[in-house]
N, C-alpha and C positions, 0 to 999 in steps of 0.2 A: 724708317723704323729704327728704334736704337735697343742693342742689343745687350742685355746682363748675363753672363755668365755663371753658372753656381756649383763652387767645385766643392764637395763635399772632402775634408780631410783626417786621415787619420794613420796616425806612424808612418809619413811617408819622407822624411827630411833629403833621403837620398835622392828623390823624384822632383820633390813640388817645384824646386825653384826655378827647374828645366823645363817643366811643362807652365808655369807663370809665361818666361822666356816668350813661349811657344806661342802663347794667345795671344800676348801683347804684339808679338811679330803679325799676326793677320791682319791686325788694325782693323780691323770689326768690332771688337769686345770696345762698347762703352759705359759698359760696368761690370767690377768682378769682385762679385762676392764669394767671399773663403769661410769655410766654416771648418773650424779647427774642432774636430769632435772627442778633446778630452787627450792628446797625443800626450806621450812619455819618453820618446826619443830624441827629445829636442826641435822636433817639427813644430809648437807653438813659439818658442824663441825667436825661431829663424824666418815664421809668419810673419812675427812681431816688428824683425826688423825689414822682411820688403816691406812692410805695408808702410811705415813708416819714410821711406823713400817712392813711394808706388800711387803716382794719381790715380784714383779712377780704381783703386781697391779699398774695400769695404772689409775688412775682418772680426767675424763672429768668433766669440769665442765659449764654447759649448762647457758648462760648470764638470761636465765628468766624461765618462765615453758612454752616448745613450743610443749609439747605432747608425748607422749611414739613412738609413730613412729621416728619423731626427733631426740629421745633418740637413738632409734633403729637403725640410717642411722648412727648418728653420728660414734656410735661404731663397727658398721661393717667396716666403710671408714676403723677406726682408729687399727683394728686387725689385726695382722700378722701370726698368725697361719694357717696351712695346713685348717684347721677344724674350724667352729666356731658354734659356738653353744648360742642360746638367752635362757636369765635364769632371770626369773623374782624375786623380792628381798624379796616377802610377804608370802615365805616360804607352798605356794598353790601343787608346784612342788619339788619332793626330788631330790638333785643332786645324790642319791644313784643307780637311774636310768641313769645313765651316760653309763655302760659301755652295757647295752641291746640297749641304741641311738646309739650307734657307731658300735656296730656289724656289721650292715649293710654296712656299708660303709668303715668297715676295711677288710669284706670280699669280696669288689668287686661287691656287688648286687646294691648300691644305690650311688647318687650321692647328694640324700636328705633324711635325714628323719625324720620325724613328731609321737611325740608320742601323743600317743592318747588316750583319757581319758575313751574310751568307747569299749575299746575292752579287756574287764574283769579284768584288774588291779584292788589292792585296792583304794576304794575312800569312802572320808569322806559321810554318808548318807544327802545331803541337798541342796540347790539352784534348787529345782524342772526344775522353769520356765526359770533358764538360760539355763539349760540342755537341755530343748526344744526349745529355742530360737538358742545355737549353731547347734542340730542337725537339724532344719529346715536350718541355713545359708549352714551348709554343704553340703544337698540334694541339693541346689539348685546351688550349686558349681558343686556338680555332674552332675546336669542337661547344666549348661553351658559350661561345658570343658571335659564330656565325660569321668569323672573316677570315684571311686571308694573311696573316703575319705571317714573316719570314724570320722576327726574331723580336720576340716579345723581351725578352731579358735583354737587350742591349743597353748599355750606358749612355747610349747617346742618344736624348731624346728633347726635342724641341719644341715650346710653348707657344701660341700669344699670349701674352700673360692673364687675359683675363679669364680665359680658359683652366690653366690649370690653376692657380690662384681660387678658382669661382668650386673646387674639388675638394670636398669634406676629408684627406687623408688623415690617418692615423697609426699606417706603421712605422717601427721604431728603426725594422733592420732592412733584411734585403728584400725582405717582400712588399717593401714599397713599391717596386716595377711590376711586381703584375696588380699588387691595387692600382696605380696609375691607369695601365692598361684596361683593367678591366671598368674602372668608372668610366672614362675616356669612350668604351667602346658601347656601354649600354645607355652613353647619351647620344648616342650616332655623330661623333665630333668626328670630322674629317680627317683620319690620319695618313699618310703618304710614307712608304717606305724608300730610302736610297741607299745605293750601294755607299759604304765604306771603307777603308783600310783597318786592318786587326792588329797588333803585336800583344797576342797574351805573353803575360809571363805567369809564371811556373812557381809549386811554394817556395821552394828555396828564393826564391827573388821578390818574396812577400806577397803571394796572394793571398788574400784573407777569404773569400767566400768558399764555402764548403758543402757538402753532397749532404747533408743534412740543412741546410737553407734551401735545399728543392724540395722537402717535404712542405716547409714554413709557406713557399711559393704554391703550391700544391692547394691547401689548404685555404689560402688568400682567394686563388683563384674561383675556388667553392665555395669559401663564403659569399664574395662579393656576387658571383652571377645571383644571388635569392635575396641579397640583402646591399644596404649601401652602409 
């Protein structure tokens, strides 16, 4: 099965190049689509020129900044791989974990799978109250769709492509991951969780997602359980 990578980006010039580095080092990734979503720090420049030395990259480039969901539709449309896989660019998630994501789903068990930051991996010690903020969105994922998630908000989530691809999405921003989730889980697709390794970082080191996108996630997860 050949696999596309889709890293959604935005204002990360100090990360991306390192985490490019990082994929292409697996030798897994046989395609990686970048979607630049509107940056102003010089992280479309610096796209512009991997991608111009970089087989096997595909670079979107987003007309304004329209939200990492955006980012995220764009590049699933635009992926051709068996497999795709969403890899975020600020180096939080290691692609070294690539090949415990795919187990699952090269051995026939799963048809999705989510790694997940909380089922004993290493992780950096720190972001208390996000950690409580994701595991509260995910019980209540559990409570609305009758399963079993250990971390519904993780960024690291893996496709057949026809699967997600075959998913009417329509968020803009961060609560594209519990739409995913929740369409994903009220077609009974087979999702498999595995341990990952974590390094958050902190705002000062550029987080952008914030305690008001857990309301947006909130909300998503409400509508979608009655509606698609």
């Amino acid at each position: 099965m050949t696999l596309s990578v889709v890293i959604p980006v935005y204002n990360e010039r100090t990360t991306v190049e390192t985490l490019l580095a990082r994929v292409q080092s697996t030798g897994l990734a046989d395609e990686i689509v970048v979607i630049d979503d509107g940056s102003g720090d010089g992280t479309r420049d610096l796209l512009q020129q991997i991608a111009s030395r970089t087989p096997g990259l595909r670079l979107i480039l987003q007309p304004r900044n329209l939200g990492k969901g955006a980012a995220v539709r764009a590049g699933i449309q635009a992926a051709t791989g068996d497999l795709i896989l969403i890899q975020d660019a600020d180096l939080e998630y290691d692609p070294r974990d690539y090949p415990t994501l795919l187990a699952p789903i090269l051995d026939g068990r799963a048809e999705v799978v989510y790694g997940s930051r909380f089922l004993g991996g290493a992780r950096r010690s720190t972001m208390f109250w996000h950690m409580v903020a994701n595991q509260l969105l995910t019980l209540m994922t559990n409570i609305l769709y009758n399963s079993i998630l250990t971390d519904m908000e993780t960024g690291y989530k893996l496709f057949r492509r026809e699967v997600i691809q075959a998913l009417p999405l329509r968020s803009s921003r961060f609560d594209i991951e519990p739409e995913i989730t929740a369409k994903l889980l009220k077609r009974r697709v087979r999702v498999f969780e595995v341990a990952i390794s974590f390094n958050p970082r902190e705002y000062s080191e550029g987080k952008k997602i914030h305690f008001q996108d857990a309301f947006h996630a909130v909300w998503a997860l409400l509508r979608y359980r009655f509606s698609d």
